[in-house]
N, C-alpha and C positions, 0 to 999 in steps of 0.2 A: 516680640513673638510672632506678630503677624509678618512683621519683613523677613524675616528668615524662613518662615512658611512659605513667602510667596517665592524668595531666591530657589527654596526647594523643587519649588512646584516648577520654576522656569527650567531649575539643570534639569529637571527630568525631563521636561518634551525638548531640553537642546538632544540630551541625549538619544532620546526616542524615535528624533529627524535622523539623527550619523545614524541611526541602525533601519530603518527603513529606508534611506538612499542606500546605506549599504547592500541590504538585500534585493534593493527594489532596480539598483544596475545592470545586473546580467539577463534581466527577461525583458529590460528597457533596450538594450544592446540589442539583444535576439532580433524584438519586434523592429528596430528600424534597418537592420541588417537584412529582413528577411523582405524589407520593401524597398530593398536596392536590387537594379540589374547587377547583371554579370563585371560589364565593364567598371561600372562606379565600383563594385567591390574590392576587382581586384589595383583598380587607381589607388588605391589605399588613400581615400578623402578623409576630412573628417569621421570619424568612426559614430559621433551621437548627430548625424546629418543627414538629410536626404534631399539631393538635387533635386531627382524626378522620379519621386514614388511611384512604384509600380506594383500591381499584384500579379505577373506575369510568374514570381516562384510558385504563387500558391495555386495558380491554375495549373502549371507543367506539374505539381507533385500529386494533381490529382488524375491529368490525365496521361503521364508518361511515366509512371512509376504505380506498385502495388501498393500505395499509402493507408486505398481504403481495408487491401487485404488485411495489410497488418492489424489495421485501427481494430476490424470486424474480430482476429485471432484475440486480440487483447481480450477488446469486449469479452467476449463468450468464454475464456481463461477466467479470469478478473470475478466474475459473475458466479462460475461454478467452483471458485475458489473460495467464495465469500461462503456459498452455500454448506460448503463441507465442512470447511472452518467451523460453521453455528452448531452445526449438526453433532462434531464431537465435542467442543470445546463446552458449550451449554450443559451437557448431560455432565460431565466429566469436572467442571467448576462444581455445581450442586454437590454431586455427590462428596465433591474431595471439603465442602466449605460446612456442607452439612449434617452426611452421613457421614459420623465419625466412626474410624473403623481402625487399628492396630496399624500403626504407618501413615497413616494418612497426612500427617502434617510432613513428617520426610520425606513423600511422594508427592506431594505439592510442591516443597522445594526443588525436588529433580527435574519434574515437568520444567520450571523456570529455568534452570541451570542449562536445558537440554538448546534455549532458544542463544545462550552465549556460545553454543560453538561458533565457530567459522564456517560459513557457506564451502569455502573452499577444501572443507579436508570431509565433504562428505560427496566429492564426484564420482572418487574410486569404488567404494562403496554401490553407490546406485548406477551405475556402469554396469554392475557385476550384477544385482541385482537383476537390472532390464535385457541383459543376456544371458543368465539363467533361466528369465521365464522365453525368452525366445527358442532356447534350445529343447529346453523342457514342453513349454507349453502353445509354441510356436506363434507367441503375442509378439509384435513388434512396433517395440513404443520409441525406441530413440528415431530421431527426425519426423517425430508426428508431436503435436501439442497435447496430445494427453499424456504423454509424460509429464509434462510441465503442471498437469493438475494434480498428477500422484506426487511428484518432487515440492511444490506449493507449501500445500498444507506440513510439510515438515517442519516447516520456517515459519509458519503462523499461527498452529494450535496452539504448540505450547505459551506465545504471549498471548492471546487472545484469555486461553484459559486462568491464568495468572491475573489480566484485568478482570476477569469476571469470579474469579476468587475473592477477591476482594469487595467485591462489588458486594456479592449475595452474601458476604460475613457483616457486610453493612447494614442490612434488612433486619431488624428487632427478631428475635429472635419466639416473641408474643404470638408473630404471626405462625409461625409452625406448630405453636401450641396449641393455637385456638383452631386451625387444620386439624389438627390431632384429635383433638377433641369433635369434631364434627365428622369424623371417620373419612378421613381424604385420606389416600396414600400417600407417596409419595412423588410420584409422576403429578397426581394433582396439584401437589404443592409447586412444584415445576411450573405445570402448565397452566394453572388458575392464580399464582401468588406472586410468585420468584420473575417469572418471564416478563407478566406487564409491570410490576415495579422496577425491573432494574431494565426498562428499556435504554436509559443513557449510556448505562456501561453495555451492552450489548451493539447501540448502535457503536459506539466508540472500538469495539471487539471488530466490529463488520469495515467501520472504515482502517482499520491499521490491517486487516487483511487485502482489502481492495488496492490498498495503497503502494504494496509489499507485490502482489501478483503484477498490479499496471507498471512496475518500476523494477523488474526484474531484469537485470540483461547477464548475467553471469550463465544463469543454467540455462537461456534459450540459446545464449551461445554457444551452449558445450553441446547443447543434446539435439538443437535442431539447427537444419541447413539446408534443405528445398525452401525457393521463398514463399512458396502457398503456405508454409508451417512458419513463419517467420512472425516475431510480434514486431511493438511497435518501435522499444527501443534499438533492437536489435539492425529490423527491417531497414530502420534510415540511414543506420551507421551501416550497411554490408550495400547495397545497393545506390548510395548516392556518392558514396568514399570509390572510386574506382581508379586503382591503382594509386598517383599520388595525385588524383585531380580531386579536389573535395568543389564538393556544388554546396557554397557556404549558403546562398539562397535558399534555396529547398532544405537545406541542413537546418538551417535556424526556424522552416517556416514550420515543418514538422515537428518541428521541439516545442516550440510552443503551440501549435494544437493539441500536440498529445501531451501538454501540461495540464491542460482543459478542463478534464471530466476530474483529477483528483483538486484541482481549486475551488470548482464548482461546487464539489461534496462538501470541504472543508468550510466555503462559505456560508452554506445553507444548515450544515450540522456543526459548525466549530463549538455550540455551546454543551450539546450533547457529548462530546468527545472531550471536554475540560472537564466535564461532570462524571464523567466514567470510569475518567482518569484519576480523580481527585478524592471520587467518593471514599473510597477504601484507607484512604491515609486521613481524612477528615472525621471518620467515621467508625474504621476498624478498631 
């Protein structure tokens, strides 16, 4: 029993090594790619090799190209994405998980169902939209980034609220009572009960929005095209790609800085975000 335990326990990290060199290739690639010149890259050398390392892409991408434009559009997108996200998805989780009302479990379901559309069959739509209100009301959102903040949250309420559905159907249900009983509304239950208990599923709510906004290149490419409006996926592919000459240096160095900030989250909060995730099905 123990040998067969232990052959267990070895296929598992054989396996566990193939899927982390699996994944852990393409940003190992990036990185030594992005510390080759011009010349060794396009020598077409060894590809996992570097003759004579150089940081000469990452200094050109930050001083011959808008790298920091983009990075700064991201940020402050990303940021007031997250915000909006909590703002409706928090009130709108609660009420649908708590305040039962005639519909409300089939209107929980449609919120989730609304997030499997396709990105792509709702351009037409919000086109029409952001030229309505220009003709009308003489806003003009396409090729400025706050479109991209109104377009966002379409794509991240409704899973955001879905995690936190679950989440706060998780919470004893004792607690609302003993509220109840202590003459708290309902906002208080919110805002004294529900909010600091279910901070996992909430942060877990914040990074799948952050993640969604920093990782966006579909609708920044539809809707914006001055590169001061430019984020960061977008920015590296339209401004380094020129014609058929790709600057594979500055292309890789950029990828991987602007992988950055969503690793860095997921490092620091991954156990928040498996708890947020997990709650509702362990628990519901």
């Amino acid at each position: 029993m123990q040998r067969s335990r232990r052959w267990a326990l070895l296929w598992s990290y054989f396996f566990l090594v193939l899927f982390a060199i699996f994944f852990l290739m393409p940003p190992i690639y990036m990185l030594i790619t992005s510390l080759k010149d011009s010349g060794e890259i396009s020598a077409v050398t060894n590809p996992w090799w570097v003759n004579r390392p150089t940081f000469d892409n990452y200094v050109a991408l930050f001083r011959s190209s808008d790298y920091l434009t983009f990075f700064r559009n991201s940020s402050v997108i990303a940021v007031i994405v997250v915000i909006v996200t909590m703002l409706i998805s928090i009130p709108a989780a609660f009420s649908l998980s708590r305040m039962k009302f005639w519909g409300s479990t089939t209107l929980a379901t449609g919120v989730f169902l609304t997030y499997l559309v396709p990105d792509t069959l709702l351009f037409i739509p919000l086109f029409k939209i952001f030229a309505f209100l220009n003709q009308t009301m003489g806003i003009e959102l396409i090729n400025h980034w706050w479109a991209l903040i109104i377009i966002y949250p379409t794509l991240t309420v409704p899973f955001a609220t879905w995690i936190l559905i679950a989440y706060f159907a998780s919470i004893p249900k004792e607690l609302d009572e003993a509220a109840l009983i202590d003459g708290a509304g309902y906002f208080q239950m919110l805002t004294k009960i529900f909010i600091p208990v279910a901070i996992p599923g909430i942060i877990a709510a914040m990074i799948f929005a952050f993640t969604v906004a920093w990782s966006q290149f579909l609708y920044p490419l539809a809707f914006t095209t001055s590169t001061d409006q430019l984020v960061l996926p977008v920015g590296i592919v339209t401004t380094l790609i020129k014609g058929d000459v790709y600057n594979w240096g500055q292309i890789m160095a950029g990828a991987l800085l602007g992988a950055a900030p969503p690793l860095v989250i997921y490092a620091f909060l991954m156990d928040y975000y498996i708890a947020g995730l997990t709650a509702g099905a362990t628990k519901g």
